[in-house]
N, C-alpha and C positions, 0 to 999 in steps of 0.2 A: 774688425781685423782679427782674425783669429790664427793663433799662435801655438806651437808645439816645445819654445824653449821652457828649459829647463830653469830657469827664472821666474814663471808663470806661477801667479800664489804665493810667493816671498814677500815678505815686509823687510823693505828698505826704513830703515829706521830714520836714514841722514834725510835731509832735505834734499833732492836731485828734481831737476827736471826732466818733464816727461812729453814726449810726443805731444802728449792729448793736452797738453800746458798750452802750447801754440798753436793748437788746432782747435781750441773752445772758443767756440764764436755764438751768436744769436740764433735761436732756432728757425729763423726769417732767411737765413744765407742759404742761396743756392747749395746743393751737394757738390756743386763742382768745382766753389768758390771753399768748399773746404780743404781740399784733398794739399795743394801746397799755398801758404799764405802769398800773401805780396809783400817780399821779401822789404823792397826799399821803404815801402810804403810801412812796415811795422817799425825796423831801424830808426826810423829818419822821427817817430812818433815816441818810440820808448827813450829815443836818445833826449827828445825835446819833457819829455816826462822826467827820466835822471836828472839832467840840468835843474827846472824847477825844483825837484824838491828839496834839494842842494840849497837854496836860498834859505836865510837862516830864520825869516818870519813861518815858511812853510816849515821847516824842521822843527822846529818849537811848536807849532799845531801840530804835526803829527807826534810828538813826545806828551804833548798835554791834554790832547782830544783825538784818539785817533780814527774815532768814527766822523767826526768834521772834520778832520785828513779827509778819509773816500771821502765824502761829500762831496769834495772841495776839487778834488782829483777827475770826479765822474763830472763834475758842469765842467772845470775847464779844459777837459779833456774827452769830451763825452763819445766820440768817434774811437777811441782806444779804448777806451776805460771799459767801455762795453764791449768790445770784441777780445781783449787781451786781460781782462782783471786778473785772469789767477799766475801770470806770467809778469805781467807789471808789479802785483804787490811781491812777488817770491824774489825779484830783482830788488825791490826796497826794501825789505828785510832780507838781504841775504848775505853770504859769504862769499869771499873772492872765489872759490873752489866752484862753485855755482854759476858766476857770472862767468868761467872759463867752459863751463859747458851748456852756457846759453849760447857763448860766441861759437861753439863746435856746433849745435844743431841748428843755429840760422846758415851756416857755411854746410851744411846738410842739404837744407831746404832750397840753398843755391845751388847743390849738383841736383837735385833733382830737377828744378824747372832750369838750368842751363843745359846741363849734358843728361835729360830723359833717363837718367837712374829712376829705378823702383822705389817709391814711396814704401812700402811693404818693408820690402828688403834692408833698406835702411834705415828704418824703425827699430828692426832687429840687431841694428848694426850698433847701432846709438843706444839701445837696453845692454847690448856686449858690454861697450864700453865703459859703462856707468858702472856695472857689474865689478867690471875689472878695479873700478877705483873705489868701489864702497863697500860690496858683497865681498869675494873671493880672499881681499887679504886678511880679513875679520875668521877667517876661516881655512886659512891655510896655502892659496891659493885656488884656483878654477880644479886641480884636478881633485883633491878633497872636498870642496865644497860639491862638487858632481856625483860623491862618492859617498859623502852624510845623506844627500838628499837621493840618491838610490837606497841605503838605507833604512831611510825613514818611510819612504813610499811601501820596502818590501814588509818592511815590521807592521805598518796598518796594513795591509794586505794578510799578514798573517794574522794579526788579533783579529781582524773580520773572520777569518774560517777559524779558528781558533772556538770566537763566539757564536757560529752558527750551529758548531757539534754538540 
C-alpha cells in the first residue's frame, strides 16, 4: 500500500496500533483472506485470550516466565496466537489509550466489510487519527507539525545542493 501522507517516515515513539498489527497473518493465507480480517472470528478469540490471562496462575507465569507465558498462550491458543501474535501480545501489555484504539480499528474493519468502504482509504483514516492523538499535540498541533516537517524536508534538500557545489 503505498502512501503520500505526510506521516510516512515519522517515529511514533508511543506504542499505537497499526493496520499492519491486524493484518499479520501466516505467509500460508490466501491474499484475499488478508485484505479485511474476520471481524467476529478475531473478537470472540482475543476476548477469550484477555479473559485467560486475567486468571491469577496465568498472570503469575507471565510475571515470572514470560517466554512460558507465549509458550503457554501459542498451544492453547494456537489458531490466534499464530495469526494475531503482534496484536494479542500489544493488548496484554498495554494501556487503556491502546485498547481504545484497538476498539476504533475493529469497528474500521466492520465498515469496510459491512458498508464496502476502502480498505486504502481508511488505513489513512486511522494513521489521521492516531496522528491526532500522539504526533500533532507533541508538536503544536497538525498545522505546525506540517510546517516543521516542510521545513525539514526543504533544509535537506538544500544541504544536498549545498554539498553537491
Amino acid at each position: 500500500m503505498e502512501s503520500n501522507s505526510i506521516l510516512d517516515g515519522v517515529k511514533i515513539e508511543k506504542q499505537v496500533f497499526t493496520g499492519d498489527d491486524l493484518l499479520q497473518m501466516n505467509n500460508s493465507i490466501p491474499d484475499e483472506e488478508m485484505a479485511v480480517p474476520d471481524i467476529d472470528h478475531l473478537t470472540s478469540g482475543l476476548v477469550a485470550i484477555m479473559e485467560y490471562v486475567e486468571r491469577d496462575d496465568i498472570y503469575e507465569l507471565k510475571n515470572l516466565n514470560p517466554i512460558a507465558f507465549e509458550e503457554h498462550l501459542a498451544e492453547k491458543f494456537p489458531e490466534h496466537f499464530d495469526r494475531y501474535y503482534s496484536t494479542i501480545m500489544t493488548l496484554i501489555n498495554t494501556k487503556a489509550d491502546n485498547i481504545n484504539n484497538f476498539i476504533h480499528m475493529i469497528n474500521t474493519f466492520k465498515e469496510v466489510r459491512d458498508k464496502g468502504k476502502n480498505i486504502d482509504l481508511e488505513y489513512e483514516n486511522y494513521k489521521e487519527h492516531l496522528a491526532e492523538q500522539f504526533i500533532y499535540p507533541d508538536h503544536g498541533g497538525k498545522e505546525e507539525f506540517e510546517n516543521k516537517m516542510k521545513n525539514s524536508q526543504n533544509e535537506k534538500k538544500h544541504k544536498k545542493k549545498k554539498h553537491k557545489k
